[in-house]
C-alpha positions in Angstrom: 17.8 18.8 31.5 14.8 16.9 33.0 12.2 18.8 30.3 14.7 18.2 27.6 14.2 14.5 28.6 10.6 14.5 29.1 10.2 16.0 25.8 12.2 13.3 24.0 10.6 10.5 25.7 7.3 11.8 24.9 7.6 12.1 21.2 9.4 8.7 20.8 6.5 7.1 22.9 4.3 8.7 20.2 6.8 7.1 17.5 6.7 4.2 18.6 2.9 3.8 19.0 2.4 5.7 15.4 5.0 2.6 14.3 2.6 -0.2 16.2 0.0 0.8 14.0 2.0 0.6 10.5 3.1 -3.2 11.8 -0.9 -3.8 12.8 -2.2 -2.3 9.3 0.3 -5.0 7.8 -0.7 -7.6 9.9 -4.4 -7.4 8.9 -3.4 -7.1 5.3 -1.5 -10.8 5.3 -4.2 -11.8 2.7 -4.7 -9.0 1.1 -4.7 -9.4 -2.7 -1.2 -8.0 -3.9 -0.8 -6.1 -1.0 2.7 -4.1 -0.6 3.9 -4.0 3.3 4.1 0.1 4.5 7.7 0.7 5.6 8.2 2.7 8.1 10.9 4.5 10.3 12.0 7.3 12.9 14.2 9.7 12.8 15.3 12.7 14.7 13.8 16.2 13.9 14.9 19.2 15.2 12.4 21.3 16.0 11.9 24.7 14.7 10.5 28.4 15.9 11.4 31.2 18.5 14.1 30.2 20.2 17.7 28.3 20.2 17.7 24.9 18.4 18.1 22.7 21.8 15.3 20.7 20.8 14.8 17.2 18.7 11.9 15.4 18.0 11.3 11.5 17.5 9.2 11.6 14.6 8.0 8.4 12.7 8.2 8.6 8.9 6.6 6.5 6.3 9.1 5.5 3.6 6.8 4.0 1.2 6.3 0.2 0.6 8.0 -2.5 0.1 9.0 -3.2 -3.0 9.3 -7.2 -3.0 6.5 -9.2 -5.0 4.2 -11.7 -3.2 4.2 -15.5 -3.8 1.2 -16.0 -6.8 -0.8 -18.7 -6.4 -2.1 -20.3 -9.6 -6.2 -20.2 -9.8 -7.2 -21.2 -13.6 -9.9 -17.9 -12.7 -9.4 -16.3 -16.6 -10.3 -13.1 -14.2 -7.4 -13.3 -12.0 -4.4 -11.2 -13.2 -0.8 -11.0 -11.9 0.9 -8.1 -12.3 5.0 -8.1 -12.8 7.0 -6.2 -10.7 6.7 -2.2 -11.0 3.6 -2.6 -13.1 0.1 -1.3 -11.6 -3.4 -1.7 -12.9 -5.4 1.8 -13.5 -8.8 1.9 -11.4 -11.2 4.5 -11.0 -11.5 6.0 -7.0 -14.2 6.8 -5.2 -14.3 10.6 -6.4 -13.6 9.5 -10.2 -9.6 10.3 -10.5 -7.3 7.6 -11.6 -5.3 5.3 -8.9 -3.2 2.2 -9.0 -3.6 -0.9 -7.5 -1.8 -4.6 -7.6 -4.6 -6.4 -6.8 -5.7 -8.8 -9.5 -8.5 -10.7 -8.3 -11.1 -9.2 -11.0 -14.6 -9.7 -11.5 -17.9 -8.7 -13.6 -20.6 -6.8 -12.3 -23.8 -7.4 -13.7 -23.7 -4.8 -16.6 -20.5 -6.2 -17.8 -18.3 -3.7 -16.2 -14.7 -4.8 -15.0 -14.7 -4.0 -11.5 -11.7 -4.6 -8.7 -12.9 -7.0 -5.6 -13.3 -3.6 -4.1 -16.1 -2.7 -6.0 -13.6 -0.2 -8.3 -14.0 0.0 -12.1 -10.8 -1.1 -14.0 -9.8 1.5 -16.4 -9.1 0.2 -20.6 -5.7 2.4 -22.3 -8.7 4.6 -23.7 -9.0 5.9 -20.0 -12.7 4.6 -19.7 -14.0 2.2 -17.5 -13.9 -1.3 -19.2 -17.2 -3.0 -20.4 -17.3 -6.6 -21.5 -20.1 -8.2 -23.7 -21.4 -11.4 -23.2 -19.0 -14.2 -24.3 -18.3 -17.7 -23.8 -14.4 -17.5 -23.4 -12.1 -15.2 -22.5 -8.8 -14.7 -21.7 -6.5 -11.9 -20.8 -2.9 -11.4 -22.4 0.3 -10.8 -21.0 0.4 -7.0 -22.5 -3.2 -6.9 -21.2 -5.1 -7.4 -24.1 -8.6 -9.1 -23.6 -10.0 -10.9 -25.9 -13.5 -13.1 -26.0 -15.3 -15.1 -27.9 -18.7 -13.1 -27.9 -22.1 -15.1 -26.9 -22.9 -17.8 -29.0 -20.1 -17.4 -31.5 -17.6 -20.6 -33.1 -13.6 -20.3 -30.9 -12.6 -18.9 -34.0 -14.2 -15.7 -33.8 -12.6 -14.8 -31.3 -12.3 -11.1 -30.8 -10.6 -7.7 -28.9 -12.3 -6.1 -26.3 -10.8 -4.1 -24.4 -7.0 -3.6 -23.0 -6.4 -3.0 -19.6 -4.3 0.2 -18.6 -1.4 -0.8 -17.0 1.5 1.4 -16.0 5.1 0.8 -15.1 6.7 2.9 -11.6 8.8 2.5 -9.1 7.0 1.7 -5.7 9.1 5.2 -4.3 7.0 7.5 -7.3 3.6 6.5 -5.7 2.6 7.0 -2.6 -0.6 4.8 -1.0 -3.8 7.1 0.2 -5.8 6.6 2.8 -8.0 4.5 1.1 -5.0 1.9 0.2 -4.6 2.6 -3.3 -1.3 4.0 -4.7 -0.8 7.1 -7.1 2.0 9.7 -8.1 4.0 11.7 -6.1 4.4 15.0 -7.2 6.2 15.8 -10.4 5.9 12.2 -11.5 3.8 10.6 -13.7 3.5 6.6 -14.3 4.4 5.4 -18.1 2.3 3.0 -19.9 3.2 -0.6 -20.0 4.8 -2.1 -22.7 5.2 -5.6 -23.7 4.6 -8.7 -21.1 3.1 -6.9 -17.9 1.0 -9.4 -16.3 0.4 -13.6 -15.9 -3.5 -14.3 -16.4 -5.0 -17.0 -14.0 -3.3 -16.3 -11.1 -3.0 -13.5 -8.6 -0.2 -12.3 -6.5 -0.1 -12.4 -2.4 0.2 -10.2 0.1 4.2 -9.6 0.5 3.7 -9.0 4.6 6.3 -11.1 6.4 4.4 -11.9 9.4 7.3 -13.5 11.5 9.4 -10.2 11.3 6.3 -8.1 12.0 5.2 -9.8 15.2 9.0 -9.4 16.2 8.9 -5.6 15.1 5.4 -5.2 17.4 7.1 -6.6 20.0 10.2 -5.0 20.2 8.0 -1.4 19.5 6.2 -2.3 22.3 9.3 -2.6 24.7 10.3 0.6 23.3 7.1 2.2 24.3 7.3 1.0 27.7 10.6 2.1 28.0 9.6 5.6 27.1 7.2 5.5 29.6 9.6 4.1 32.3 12.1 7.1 31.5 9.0 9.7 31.4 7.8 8.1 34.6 11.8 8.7 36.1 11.9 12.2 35.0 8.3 13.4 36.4 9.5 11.3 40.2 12.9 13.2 39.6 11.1 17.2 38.8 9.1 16.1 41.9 12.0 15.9 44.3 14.1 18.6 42.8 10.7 20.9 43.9 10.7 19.4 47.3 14.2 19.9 47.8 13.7 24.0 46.6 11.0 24.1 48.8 
């Protein structure tokens, strides 16, 4: 009984510290630009291989993100986009495939390409990254049309220049990589946006409740040290059973 103990303490210790860092990455994402929270769990395993199943595992699980939108917060920046719920603005990674992010908070490099605050090129509905003349006004519509009135030019001319590609999922289709953008879980695919998908001039906060994830670090912590305790026990209690053999 003692190693069947020592094993589950041990791999809920290692939950619970795989489940501190979850709570942490949220944390330091409280002002992140339509940041999602990570939701996360553990659940029992049983563990496979030679051998009777007589063992279970603590295993922490990621269960995707939370689904809830962030407060926006109006800026008048013609830039700033806010998307709706389940709608995701196309980027372009860092090895050229297509990801999703909710982050709004757009800007122009110096050769006119749209780029994220990240540094990532927005992607148009033609799949190519987006390129912007020089214009005097512009504005970005709900469907994510945006339109400009080119460099010099009278407000009536004003003109097309691109549409954003925007796609509508469910937060439990995508799953977020390493780098913290989102994209499709296997045998999905995201749908194009139709119709109202975003609210121009403002941007979307982070949705991290940071009064239930200080209490969630702290009570993972107490867990932790109370797998430690019981691992402590056992390893005093294997200890005295060998004495007593002996």
């Amino acid at each position: 009984m003692t190693d069947r103990a020592l094993y589950i303490a041990m791999t809920g210790a290692s939950a619970m510290l795989r489940g501190q860092a979850t709570v942490a990455q949220n944390l330091a994402n409280v002002d992140t630009t339509g940041f999602q929270a990570t939701l996360d769990a553990t659940v029992a395993v049983p563990v496979t291989g030679p051998g009777l199943p007589s063992r279970v595992a603590t295993v922490a699980q990621t269960l995707g993100v939370d689904a809830r939108p962030g407060a926006l917060r109006n800026t008048g920046n013609p830039l700033d986009i806010a998307l709706k719920p389940e709608h995701w603005l196309a980027v372009q990674d860092a090895g050229g495939g297509v990801a999703y992010t909710r982050a709004g908070d757009l800007t122009l490099n110096a050769n006119g390409l749209l780029m994220t605050a990240r540094g990532l090129p927005v992607l148009g509905a033609d799949g190519a990254p987006v390129s912007i003349p020089a214009y005097q006004a512009l504005e970005i519509g709900q469907d994510g049309t945006i339109s400009i009135v080119p460099q010099g030019q009278p407000a009536s001319t004003m003109a097309t220049a691109a549409r954003l590609q925007i796609v509508t999922a469910k937060p439990s289709e995508l799953v977020r990589g390493d780098d913290g953008l989102m994209r499709p879980r296997p045998g999905t695919q995201p749908t194009p946006s139709t119709g109202a998908a975003l609210v121009s001039g403002a941007l979307e906060s982070s949705n991290v409740d940071v009064a239930g994830a200080l209490v969630s670090m702290i009570a993972l912590s107490r867990q932790f040290d109370m797998q430690v305790q019981l691992l402590r026990r056992e390893d005093e209690n294997a200890r005295a059973t060998s004495a007593i053999v002996r």
